[in-house]
Each structure stands twice: as C-alpha cells, then as structure tokens.
Residue, then its C-alpha position, 0 to 999 in steps of 0.5 A: x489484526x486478525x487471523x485471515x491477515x496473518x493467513x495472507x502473509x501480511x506481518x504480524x502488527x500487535x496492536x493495528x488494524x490493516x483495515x475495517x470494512x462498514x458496510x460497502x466501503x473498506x477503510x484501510x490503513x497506509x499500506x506499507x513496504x514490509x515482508x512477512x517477517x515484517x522487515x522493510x524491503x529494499x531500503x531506499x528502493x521507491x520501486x520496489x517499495x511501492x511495488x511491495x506496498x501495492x502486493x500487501x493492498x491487494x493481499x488487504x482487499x482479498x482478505x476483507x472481499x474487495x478487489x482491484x477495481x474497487x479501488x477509487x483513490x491512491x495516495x502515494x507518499x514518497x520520501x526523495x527527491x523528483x527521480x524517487x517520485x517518479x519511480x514510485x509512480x512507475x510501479x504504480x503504473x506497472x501494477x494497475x496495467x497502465x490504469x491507475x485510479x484517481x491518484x495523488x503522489x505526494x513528496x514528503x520528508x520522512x515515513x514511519x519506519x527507518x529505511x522507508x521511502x513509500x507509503x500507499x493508502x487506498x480509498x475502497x468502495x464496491x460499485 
C-alpha cells in the first residue's frame, strides 16, 4: 500500500498493492467489500457488498489519477445462488447510472475472506 491509500480510507493491507499504474493503464487488484477498519461489510449482502466493492475501485482510481470512464472492463465475482447474481449486478447498475463498461458476472463457490460474497476487479486504460 501506499500512503495516499491509506489517506483515501481504503484498509490497511501489509503486504499488497491495491494497484500499480505503467504507463496509460492502471493494474488493479480484486476490489473487495471491506471497511476502513478492514472488516467485511454486510456478511452475505451481495448488494451491499458490491456496492461497497465498487466505493473502494473508485476511491483506487482517484488516488492513482484515474476516473470512472477510464473503466473498460468489470468482473464480478459472486458467491450464491441466481438471486444473489442478480443483486449484485443491481448495484452495479445503480453505480454506473445504468452504463455498466463491458461486464462479465460470474458465480463461483467461495472468495478470499469469510462472510464474502463479492468481489469486482476492473480493467483501467485512460483514453
């Protein structure tokens, strides 16, 4: 991490970089559904947790001097059944104000931390 990453509010990972910028194009890690403080927000909420996976990307892309429209790819993991897709994708439309970049949601059987259900990584070029 560095220190205009922990001045956004995004948690404090030892040992992980949230992205790393070369040239035009900004590589990023899975953004994931945790609070400053680094807890999971809403255990078993895909909406929320999308919601809050998508609040940490755009806090990432601010920080390394990126924007929303730089966006040209999401994937979204979801851990759940058609009904827990489907709500993580409505977040996901909500954020991008009905204009979701190239998108792939997949279901898959668990994440990296307990209680996750989603999981957003971005692909990121400027224009």
């Amino acid at each position: 991490m560095n220190e205009a990453e922990i001045a956004s509010g995004l948690p404090v990972t030892p040992h992980y970089q949230y992205a790393q910028r070369v040239g035009s194009q900004l590589f990023l890690a899975g953004q994931v559904p945790q609070a400053a403080d680094g807890s999971i927000v809403a255990p078993g909420d895909p909406y929320a947790q999308a919601s809050q996976c998508l609040a940490n990307l755009s806090k990432v892309l601010t920080v390394h001097g990126f924007a929303t429209p730089d966006i040209r790819r999401l994937v979204v993991y979801v851990v759940g059944e058609q009904a827990d897709l489907s709500a993580a994708w409505g977040a996901v439309t909500a954020h991008f104000g009905g204009q979701v970049p190239p998108a792939t949601l997949l279901g898959v059987a668990r994440l990296g931390y307990p209680e996750q259900v989603v999981e957003i990584d971005a692909t990121v070029v400027k224009g």
